[in-house]
MARSE-442905 format. One line per field, with one value per residue (C-alpha): z negated, y, x negated; residue in three letters. Coordinates in steps of 0.25 Angstrom, whole numbers, padded with zeros to 4 digits. Last residue first. Layout:
<recs>
z	(Z;...);
y	(Y;...);
x	(X;...);
r	(ALA;...);
</recs>
This chain:
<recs>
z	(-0049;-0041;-0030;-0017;-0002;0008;0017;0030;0036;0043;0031;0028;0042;0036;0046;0057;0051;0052;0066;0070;0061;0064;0079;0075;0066;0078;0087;0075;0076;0091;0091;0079;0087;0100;0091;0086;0100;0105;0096;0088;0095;0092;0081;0072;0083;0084;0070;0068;0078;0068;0057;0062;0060;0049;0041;0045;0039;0026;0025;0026;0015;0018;0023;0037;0037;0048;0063;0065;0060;0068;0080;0075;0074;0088;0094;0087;0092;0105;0107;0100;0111;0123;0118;0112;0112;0103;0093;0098;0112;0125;0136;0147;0163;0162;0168;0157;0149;0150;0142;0130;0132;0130;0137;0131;0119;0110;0110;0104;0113;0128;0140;0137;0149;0154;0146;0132;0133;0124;0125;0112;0106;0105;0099;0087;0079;0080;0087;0075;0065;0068;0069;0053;0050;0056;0049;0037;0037;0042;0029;0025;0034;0030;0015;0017;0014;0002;-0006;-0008;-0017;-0020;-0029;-0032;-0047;-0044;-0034;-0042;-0054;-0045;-0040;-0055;-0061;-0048;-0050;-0065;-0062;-0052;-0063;-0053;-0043;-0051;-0045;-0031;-0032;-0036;-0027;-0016;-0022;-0025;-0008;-0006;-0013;0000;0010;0001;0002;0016;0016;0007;0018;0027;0019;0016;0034;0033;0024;0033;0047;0043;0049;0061;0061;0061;0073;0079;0079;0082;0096;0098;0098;0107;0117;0117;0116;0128;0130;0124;0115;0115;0111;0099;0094;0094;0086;0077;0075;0072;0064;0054;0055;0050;0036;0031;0039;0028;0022;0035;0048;0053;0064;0060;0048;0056;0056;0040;0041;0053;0049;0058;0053;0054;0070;0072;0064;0073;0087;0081;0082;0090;0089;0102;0104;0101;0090;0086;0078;0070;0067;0062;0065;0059;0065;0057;0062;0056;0045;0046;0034;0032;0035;0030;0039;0047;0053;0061;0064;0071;0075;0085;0088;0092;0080;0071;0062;0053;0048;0043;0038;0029;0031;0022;0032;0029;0040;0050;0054;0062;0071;0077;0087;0087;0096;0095;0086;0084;0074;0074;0066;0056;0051;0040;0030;0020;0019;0015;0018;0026;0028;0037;0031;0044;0048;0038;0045;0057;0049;0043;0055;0062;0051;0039;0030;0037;0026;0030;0017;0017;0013;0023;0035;0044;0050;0058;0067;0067;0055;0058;0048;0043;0056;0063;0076;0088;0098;0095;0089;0096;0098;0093;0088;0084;0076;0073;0063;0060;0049;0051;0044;0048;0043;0051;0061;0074;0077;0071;0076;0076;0079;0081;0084;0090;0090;0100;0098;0107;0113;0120;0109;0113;0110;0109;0103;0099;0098;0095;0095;0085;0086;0092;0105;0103;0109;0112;0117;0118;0119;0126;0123;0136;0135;0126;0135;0136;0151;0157;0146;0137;0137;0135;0128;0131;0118;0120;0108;0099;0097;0083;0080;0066;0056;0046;0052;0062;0070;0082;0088;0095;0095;0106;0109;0117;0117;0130;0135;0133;0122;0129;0129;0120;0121;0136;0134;0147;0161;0163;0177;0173;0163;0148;0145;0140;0145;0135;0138;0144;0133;0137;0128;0134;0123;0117;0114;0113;0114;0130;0133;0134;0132;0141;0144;0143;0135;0134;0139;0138;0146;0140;0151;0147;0149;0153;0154;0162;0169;0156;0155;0171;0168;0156;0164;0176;0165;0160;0174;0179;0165;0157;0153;0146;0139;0130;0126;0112;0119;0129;0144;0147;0156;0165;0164;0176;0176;0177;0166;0156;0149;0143;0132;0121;0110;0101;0092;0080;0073;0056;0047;0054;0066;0061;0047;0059;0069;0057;0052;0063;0065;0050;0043;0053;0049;0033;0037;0043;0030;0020;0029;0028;0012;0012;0019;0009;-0004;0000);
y	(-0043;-0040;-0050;-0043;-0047;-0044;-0032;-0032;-0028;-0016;-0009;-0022;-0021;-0009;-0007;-0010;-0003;0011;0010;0008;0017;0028;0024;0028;0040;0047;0045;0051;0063;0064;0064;0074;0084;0083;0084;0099;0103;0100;0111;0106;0102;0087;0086;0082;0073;0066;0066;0061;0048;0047;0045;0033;0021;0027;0028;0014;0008;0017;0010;-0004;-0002;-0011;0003;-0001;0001;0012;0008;0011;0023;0028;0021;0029;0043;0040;0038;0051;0057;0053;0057;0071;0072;0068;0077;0078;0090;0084;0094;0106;0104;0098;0106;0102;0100;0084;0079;0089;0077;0068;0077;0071;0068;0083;0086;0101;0099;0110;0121;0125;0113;0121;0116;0100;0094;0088;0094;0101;0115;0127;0138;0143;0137;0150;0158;0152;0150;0138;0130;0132;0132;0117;0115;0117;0110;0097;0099;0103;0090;0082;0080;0073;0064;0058;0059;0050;0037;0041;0044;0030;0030;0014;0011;-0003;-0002;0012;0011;0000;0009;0019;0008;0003;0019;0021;0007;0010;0023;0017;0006;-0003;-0004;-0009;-0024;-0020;-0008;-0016;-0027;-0016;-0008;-0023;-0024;-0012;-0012;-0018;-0006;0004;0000;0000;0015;0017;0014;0020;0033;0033;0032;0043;0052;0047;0049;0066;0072;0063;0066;0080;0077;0071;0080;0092;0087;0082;0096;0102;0092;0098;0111;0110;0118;0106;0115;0127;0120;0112;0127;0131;0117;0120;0134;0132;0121;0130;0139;0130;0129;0141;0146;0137;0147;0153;0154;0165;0172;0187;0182;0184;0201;0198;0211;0218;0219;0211;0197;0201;0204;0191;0182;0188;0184;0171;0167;0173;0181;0186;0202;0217;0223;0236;0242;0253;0266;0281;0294;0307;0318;0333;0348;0352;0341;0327;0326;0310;0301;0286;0276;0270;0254;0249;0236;0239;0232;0238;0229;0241;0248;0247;0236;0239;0233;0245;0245;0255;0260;0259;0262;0251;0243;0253;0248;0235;0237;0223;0216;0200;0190;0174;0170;0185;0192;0209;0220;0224;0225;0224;0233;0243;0241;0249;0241;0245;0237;0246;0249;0253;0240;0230;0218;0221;0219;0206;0202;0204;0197;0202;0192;0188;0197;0196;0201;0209;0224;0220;0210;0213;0204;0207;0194;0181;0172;0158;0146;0150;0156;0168;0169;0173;0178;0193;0203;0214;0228;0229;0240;0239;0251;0260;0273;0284;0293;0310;0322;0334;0347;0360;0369;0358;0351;0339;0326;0313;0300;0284;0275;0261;0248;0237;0223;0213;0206;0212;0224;0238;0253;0264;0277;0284;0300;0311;0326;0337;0351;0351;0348;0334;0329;0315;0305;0289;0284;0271;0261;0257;0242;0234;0239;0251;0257;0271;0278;0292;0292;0301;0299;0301;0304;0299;0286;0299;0307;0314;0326;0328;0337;0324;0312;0301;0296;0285;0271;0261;0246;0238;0229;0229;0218;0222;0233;0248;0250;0243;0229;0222;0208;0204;0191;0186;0183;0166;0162;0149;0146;0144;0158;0170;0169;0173;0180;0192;0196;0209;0222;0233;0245;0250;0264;0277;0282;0284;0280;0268;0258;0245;0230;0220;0211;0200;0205;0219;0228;0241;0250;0265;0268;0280;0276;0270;0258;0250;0252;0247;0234;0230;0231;0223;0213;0210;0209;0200;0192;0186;0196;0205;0198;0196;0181;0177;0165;0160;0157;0143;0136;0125;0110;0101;0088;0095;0104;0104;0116;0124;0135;0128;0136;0137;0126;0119;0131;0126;0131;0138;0128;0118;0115;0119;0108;0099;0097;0087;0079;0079;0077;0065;0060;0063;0056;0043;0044;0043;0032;0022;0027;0023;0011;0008;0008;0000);
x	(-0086;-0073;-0077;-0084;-0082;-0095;-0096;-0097;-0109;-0112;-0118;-0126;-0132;-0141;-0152;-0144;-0133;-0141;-0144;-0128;-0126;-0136;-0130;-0115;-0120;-0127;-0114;-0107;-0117;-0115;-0100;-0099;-0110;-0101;-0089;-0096;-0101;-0084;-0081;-0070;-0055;-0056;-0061;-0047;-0044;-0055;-0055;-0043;-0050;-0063;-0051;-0044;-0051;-0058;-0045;-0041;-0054;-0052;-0036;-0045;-0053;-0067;-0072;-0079;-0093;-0095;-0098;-0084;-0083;-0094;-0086;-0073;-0082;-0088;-0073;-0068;-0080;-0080;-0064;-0068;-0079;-0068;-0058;-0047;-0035;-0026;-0031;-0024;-0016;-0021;-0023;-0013;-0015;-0020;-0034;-0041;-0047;-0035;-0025;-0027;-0041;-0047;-0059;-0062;-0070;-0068;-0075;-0090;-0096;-0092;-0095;-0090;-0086;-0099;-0111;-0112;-0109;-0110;-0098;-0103;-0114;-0122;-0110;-0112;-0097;-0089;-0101;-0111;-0099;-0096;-0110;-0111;-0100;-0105;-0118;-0110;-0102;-0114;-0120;-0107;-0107;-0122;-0118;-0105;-0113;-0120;-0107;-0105;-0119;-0121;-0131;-0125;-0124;-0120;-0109;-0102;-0103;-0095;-0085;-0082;-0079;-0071;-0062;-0062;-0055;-0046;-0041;-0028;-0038;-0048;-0051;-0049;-0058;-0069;-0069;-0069;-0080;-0086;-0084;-0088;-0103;-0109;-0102;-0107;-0121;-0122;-0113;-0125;-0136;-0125;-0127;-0143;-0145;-0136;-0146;-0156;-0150;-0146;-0157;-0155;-0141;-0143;-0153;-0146;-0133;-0141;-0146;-0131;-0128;-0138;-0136;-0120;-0127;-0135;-0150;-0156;-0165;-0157;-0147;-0155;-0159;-0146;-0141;-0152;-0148;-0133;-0137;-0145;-0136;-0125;-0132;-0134;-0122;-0114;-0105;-0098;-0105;-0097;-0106;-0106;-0115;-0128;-0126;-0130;-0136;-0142;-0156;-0164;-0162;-0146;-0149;-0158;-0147;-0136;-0145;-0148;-0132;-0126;-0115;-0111;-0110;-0109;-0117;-0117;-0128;-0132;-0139;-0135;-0143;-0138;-0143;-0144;-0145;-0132;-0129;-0123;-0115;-0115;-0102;-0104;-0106;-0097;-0095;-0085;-0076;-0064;-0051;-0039;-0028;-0021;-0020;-0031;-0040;-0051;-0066;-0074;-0089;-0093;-0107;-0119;-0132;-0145;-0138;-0137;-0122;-0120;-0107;-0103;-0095;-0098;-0096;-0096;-0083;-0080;-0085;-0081;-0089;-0095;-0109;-0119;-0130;-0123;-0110;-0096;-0083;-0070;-0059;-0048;-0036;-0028;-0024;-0025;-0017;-0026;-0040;-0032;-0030;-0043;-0051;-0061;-0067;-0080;-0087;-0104;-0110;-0123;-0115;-0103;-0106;-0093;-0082;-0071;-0066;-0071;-0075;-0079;-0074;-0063;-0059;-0057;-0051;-0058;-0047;-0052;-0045;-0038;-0045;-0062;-0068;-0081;-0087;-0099;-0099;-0107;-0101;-0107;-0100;-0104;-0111;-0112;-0118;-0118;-0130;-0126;-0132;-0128;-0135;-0130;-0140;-0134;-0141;-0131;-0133;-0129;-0141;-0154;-0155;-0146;-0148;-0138;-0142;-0129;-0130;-0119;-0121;-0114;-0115;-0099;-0101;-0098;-0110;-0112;-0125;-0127;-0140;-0143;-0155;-0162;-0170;-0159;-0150;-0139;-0139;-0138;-0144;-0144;-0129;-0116;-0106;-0089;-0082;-0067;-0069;-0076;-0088;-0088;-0084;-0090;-0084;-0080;-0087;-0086;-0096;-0097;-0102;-0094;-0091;-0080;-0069;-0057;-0048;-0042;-0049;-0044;-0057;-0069;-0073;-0083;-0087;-0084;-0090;-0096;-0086;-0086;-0091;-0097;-0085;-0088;-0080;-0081;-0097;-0109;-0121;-0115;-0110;-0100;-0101;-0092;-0087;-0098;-0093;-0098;-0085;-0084;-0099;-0093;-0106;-0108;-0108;-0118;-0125;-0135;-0148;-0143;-0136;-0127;-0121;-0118;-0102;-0094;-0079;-0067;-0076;-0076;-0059;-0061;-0069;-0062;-0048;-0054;-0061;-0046;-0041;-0050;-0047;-0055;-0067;-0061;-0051;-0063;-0065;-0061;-0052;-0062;-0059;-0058;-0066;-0062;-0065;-0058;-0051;-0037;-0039;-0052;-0052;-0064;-0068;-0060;-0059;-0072;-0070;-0061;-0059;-0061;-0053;-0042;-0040;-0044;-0036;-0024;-0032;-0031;-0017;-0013;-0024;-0029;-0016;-0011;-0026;-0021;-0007;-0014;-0023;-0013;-0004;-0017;-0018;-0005;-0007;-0017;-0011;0000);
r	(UNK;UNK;UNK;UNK;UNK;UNK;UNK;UNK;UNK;UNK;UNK;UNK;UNK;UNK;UNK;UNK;UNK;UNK;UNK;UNK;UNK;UNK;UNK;UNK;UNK;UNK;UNK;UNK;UNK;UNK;UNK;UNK;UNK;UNK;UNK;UNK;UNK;UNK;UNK;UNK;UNK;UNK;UNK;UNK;UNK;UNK;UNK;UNK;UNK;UNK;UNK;UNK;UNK;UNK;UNK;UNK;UNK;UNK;UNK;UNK;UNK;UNK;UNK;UNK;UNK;UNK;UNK;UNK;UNK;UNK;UNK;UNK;UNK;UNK;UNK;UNK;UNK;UNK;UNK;UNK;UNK;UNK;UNK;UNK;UNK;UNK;UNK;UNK;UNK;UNK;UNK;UNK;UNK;UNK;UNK;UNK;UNK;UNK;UNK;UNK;UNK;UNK;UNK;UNK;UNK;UNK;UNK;UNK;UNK;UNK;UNK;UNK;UNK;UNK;UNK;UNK;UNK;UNK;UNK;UNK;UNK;UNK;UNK;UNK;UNK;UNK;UNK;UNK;UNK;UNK;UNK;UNK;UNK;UNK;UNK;UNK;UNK;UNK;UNK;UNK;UNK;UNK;UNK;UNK;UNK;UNK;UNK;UNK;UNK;UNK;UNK;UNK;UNK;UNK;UNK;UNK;UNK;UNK;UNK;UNK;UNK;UNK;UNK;UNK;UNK;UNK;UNK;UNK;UNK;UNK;UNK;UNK;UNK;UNK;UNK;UNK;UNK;UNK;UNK;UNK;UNK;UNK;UNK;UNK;UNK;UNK;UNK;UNK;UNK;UNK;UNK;UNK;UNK;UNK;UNK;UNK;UNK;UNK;UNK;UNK;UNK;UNK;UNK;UNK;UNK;UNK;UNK;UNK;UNK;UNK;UNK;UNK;UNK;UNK;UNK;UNK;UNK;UNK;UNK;UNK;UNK;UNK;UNK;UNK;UNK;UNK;UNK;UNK;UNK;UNK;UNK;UNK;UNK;UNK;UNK;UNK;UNK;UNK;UNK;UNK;UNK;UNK;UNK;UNK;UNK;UNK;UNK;UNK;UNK;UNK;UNK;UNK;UNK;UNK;UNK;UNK;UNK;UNK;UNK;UNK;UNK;UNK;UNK;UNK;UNK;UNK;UNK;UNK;UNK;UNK;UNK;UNK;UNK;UNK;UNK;UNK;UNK;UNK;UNK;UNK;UNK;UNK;UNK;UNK;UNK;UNK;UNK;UNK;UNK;UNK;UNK;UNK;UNK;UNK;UNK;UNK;UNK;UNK;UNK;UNK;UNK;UNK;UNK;UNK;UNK;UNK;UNK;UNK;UNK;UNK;UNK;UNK;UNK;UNK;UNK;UNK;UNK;UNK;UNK;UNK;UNK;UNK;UNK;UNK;UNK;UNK;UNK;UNK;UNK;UNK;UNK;UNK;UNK;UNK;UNK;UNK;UNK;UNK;UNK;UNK;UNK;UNK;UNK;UNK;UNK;UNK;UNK;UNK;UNK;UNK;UNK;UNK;UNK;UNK;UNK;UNK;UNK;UNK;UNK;UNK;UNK;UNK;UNK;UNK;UNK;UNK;UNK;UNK;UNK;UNK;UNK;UNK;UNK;UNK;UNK;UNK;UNK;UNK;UNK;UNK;UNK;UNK;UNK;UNK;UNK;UNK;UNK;UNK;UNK;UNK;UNK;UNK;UNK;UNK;UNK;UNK;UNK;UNK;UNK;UNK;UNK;UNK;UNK;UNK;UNK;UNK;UNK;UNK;UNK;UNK;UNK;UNK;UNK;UNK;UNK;UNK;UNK;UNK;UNK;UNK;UNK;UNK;UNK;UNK;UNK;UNK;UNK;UNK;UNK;UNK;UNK;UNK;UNK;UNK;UNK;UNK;UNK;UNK;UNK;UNK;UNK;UNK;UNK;UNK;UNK;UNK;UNK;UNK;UNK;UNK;UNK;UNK;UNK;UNK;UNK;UNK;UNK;UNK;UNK;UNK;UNK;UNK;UNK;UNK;UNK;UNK;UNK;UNK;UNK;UNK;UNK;UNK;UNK;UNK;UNK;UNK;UNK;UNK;UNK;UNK;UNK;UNK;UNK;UNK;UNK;UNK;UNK;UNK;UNK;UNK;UNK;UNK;UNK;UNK;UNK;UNK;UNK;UNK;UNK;UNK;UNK;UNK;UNK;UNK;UNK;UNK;UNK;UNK;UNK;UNK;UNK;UNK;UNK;UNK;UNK;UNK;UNK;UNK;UNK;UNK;UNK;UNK;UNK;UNK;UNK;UNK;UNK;UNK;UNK;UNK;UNK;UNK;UNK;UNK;UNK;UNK;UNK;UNK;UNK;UNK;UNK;UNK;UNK;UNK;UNK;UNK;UNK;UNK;UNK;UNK;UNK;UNK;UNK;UNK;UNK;UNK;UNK;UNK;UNK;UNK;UNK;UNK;UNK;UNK;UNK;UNK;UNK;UNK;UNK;UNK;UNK;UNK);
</recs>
């Protein structure tokens, strides 16, 4: 009796697991970047991505960009991995495009359209100004004029404004080889009196993005606030405050907006206290700035302010360089959560094995050898004590028969079992374990680092940060429907559900027959259950459980007792 309802106890948790999970999923744990192909009809066509810029989808879209660029003065900027240019009308920079990465995994894919200017959809964009009591400052109508014809890291721009009232207006442009834009901002006062002076930078951007945060990776407003990165602020809860902006005073930091792989952000002089303001406005409007406190600029005197604005993708190395040179904590606008001690650390070997083999997918199986092989003598100890388990099960079983009625004398009996036979059952589940955080950890690597994103392996498989594509239940593309939700399986979760059930297999068989029936059936939930991750991180799974089927086969050549079966045991 006991057993059949253990039996219906776990066919209802499996039920649980298939059916509850892709909600669990879905706000704890994203399964994968969204899927960036489609197989229909035989064929694999790309998709275009969900966060791209509406810029650059549509004819029409880029036709519209196009003609509000062409409406005002502009000054170029060209680097080595950027382009796009500076309205000269607001002193604004307005048009940012990546050229180093593609919207798309498609061959003639447009780049990422970053910044757009003002009377785009989803404008997005950073400036540079004043206020201050007495001062007229220059403004969003203010037309600049410029020293240059072209921003690069080889010509720096100036930017230069009268406003005819003793006042002159100076912003010294200059721009490194990747996406970070240094900015001197000067006024002088040659007028007759006093006037008040408050630099400021911004990012203004109109709609949020279709990034959504997540427990596990924050997107949206974020800020690093007197050396401590805050992840707590989101477009809804900006929006839901309209008119009460949050405003913090810092010394050392930034803000701006995350998202998955970009980031928009206004660093100020980092030995300058500023306040730093996250707000929302009408129209879908969101800001991040930055403003220092109002001096009194006297007749004859400059003040000169410094900072920064960056504009690009997160990666990795290029964020710790720029927090190594003084920019603080800049490396925490990728979410790594509690344990970046420990996924970096993989992030940077599985970098280094890509560059290596030049393929991710090779890349991958490279690190789950050699994980594996760090890990072969601690579960070479595990089987040995999965060995020894399986000659004390009989007396467990003997045991358990004779107190069934006394459960605390059954568990006092079993661990004095375990210590006259120097039996540790722990031992065996050490090796699974350890691999938890490994697992963990490269879950993050390929939900976060731009540098894996749109990675391919070989055949079907062009990106391993989505889900696998080649879906069974609709004869791998052959039919004209995408399959819903977590029915969609694929050929990798197939192979790993089928390597789990042979490890399973290869395992000593519990002598309880309601277990037996549990393994039988638990590699295929999770199938299921796997089904929509990253296909980089089943890969690594079907490798690592391909590893552990030939460690035990090598393992119970050496230890033919584990294989055996074991032999009966009277109650004595």
């Amino acid at each position: 009796m006991d057993d059949k309802r253990n039996m219906v106890l776990a066919v209802v948790f499996a039920g649980l697991i298939l059916l509850g999970w892709p909600y669990v999923a879905n706000h704890f744990f994203p399964t994968a970047t969204p899927p960036s192909t489609q197989i229909s009809g035989g064929k694999q066509t790309a998709l275009p991505a969900p966060e791209a810029d509406p810029a650059a989808d549509s004819p029409k879209a880029i036709r519209d960009r196009a003609v509000v660029i062409a409406e005002t003065p502009r000054i170029p900027i060209q680097t080595p991995r950027m382009t796009g240019s500076i309205n000269l009308k607001g002193a604004r920079i307005d048009d940012v495009v990546l050229t180093g990465y593609k919207e798309t995994i498609a061959p003639d894919s447009p780049p990422i359209h970053l910044f757009s200017p003002a009377g785009t959809k989803n404008a997005y964009y950073a400036g540079l100004g004043w206020t201050g009591q007495g001062l007229n400052a220059p403004d969003t109508n203010t037309v600049w004029k410029a020293s240059g014809a072209k921003l690069t890291p080889e010509t720096p721009v100036t930017l230069f404004h009268d406003n005819d009232q003793g006042q002159t207006f100076t912003i010294e442009l200059s721009i490194d080889k990747n996406y970070m834009i240094s900015a001197k901002q000067t006024v002088t006062n040659r007028g007759t009196s006093s006037v008040g002076v408050a630099p400021y930078a911004l990012v203004n951007r109109i709609g949020a993005p279709t990034d959504k945060s997540t427990w596990t990776n924050h997107s949206g407003p974020m800020g690093v606030i007197d050396d401590a990165a805050d992840y707590k602020w989101n477009y809804k809860d900006l929006a839901e405050q309209m008119g009460t902006p949050e405003t913090r005073a810092t010394t050392g930091g930034w803000v701006g907006f995350t998202d998955k792989y970009w980031l928009s952000a206004v660093i100020p002089d980092q030995k300058t206290r500023v306040d730093a303001t996250l707000r929302a406005a009408k129209g879908d409007l969101f800001q991040a700035n930055w403003a220092a406190k109002q001096e009194v600029l006297a007749p004859g005197k400059s003040l000169t302010t410094t900072s920064r604005i960056f504009a690009g993708a997160k990666e990795t190395s290029l964020l710790e360089d720029y927090a190594d040179s003084g920019i603080v904590k800049f490396d925490r606008a990728i979410d790594w959560g509690w344990f970046r001690w420990f996924e970096k650390p993989i992030f940077y070997l599985l970098d280094w094995l890509f560059k290596l083999f030049g393929n991710f997918g090779v890349a991958i199986i490279a690190l789950t050898f050699i994980i594996r092989g760090l890990m072969f003598p601690i579960a070479q100890k595990g089987f040995r004590s999965m060995a020894q388990m399986r000659v004390v099960q009989p007396k467990m079983k003997a045991i358990q028969d004779k107190h069934k009625d006394d459960k605390p004398r059954m568990q006092q009996e079993i661990m004095e079992l375990y210590k006259r036979e120097k039996v540790n059952p722990m031992a065996g589940c050490l090796p699974i374990f350890l691999q938890i955080p490994v697992f963990y950890a490269l879950y993050k690597v390929l939900m976060l680092t731009i540098e894996m994103r749109h990675q391919p392996f070989f055949g079907w498989l062009k990106d391993l940060s989505a889900p696998d594509p080649l879906h069974v239940l609709n004869l791998f593309g052959l039919l004209p429907y995408q399959v819903p939700g977590f029915l969609g399986i694929g050929v990798l979760a197939i192979l790993l559900g089928a390597s789990m059930w042979l490890q399973f297999r290869l395992n000593p068989q519990p002598m309880d027959d309601v277990q037996k029936q549990i393994f039988g059936f638990m590699p295929w939930v999770l199938m299921f259950v796997m089904a929509p991750f990253a296909a980089g991180l089943l890969l690594y799974w079907i490798t690592s459980n391909v590893l552990t089927i030939a460690q035990q086969k090598f393992l119970y050549s050496r230890y033919p007792g584990l294989k055996a079966e074991p032999k009966t045991a009277d109650a004595k």
